[in-house]
C-alpha positions in Angstrom: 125.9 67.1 -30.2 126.6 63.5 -30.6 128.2 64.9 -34.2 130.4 67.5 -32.8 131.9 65.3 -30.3 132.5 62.7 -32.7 134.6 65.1 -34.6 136.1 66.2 -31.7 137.4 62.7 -30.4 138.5 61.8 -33.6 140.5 65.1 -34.3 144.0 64.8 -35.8 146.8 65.7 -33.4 148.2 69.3 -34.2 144.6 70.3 -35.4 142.6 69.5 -32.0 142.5 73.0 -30.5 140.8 73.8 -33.9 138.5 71.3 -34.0 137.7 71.7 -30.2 137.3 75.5 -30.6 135.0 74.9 -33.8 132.7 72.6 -32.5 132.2 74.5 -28.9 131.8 77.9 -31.1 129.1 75.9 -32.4 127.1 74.3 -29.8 127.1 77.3 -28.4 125.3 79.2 -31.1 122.9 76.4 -30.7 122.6 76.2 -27.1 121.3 79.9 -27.1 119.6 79.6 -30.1 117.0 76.5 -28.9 118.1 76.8 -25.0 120.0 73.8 -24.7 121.2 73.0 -21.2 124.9 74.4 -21.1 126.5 72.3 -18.5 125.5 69.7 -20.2 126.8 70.6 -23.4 130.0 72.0 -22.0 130.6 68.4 -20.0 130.1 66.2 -23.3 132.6 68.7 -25.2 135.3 68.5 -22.4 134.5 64.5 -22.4 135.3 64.4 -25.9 138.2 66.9 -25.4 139.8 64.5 -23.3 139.2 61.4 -25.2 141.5 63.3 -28.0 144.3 61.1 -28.8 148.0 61.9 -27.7 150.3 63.7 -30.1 153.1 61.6 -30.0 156.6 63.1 -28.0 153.5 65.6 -26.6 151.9 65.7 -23.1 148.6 64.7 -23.0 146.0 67.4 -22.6 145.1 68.0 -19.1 141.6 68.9 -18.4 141.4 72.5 -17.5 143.5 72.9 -20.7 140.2 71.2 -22.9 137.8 73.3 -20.4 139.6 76.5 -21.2 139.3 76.3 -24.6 135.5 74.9 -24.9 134.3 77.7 -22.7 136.1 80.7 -24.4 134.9 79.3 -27.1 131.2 78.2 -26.0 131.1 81.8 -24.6 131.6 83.5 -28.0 129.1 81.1 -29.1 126.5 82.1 -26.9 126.8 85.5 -28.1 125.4 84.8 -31.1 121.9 82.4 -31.3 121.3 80.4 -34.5 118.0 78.6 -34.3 117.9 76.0 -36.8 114.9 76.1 -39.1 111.7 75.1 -38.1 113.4 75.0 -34.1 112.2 77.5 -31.8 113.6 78.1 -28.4 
């Protein structure tokens, strides 16, 4: 977790949506792989989301702009598990 929001924060403007879509896509194949609480996970993406730094001569993201993408994309996630190995649920 503490990785993906890491990358997120310090994604480069015009590649942020990607980087925030990756890295909710992720944590949630791993939230229903090992049953990781998801409001949890979806509040520390959406914290990182909005700690994304401002393109410059572009408005700042607004925060059901971040939460729109990290749940569409923590949603998709969920639909597929991945347990890491030696993890169970």
């Amino acid at each position: 977790m503490r990785n993906a929001c890491e990358r997120i924060r310090n994604a480069p403007p015009g590649e942020q949506r990607n980087w925030l879509n990756n890295a909710a896509l992720g944590m949630g194949n791993l939230a229903a792989g090992i049953g990781l609480n998801h409001s949890w996970v979806i509040g520390e993406l959406v914290a990182a989301g909005m700690a994304m730094a401002n393109q410059a001569g572009r408005a700042p993201w607004r925060r059901h702009e971040v939460r729109d993408v990290v749940m569409t994309a923590f949603r998709d996630g969920l639909r597929k598990p991945y347990t890491p190995r030696g993890r169970t649920r």
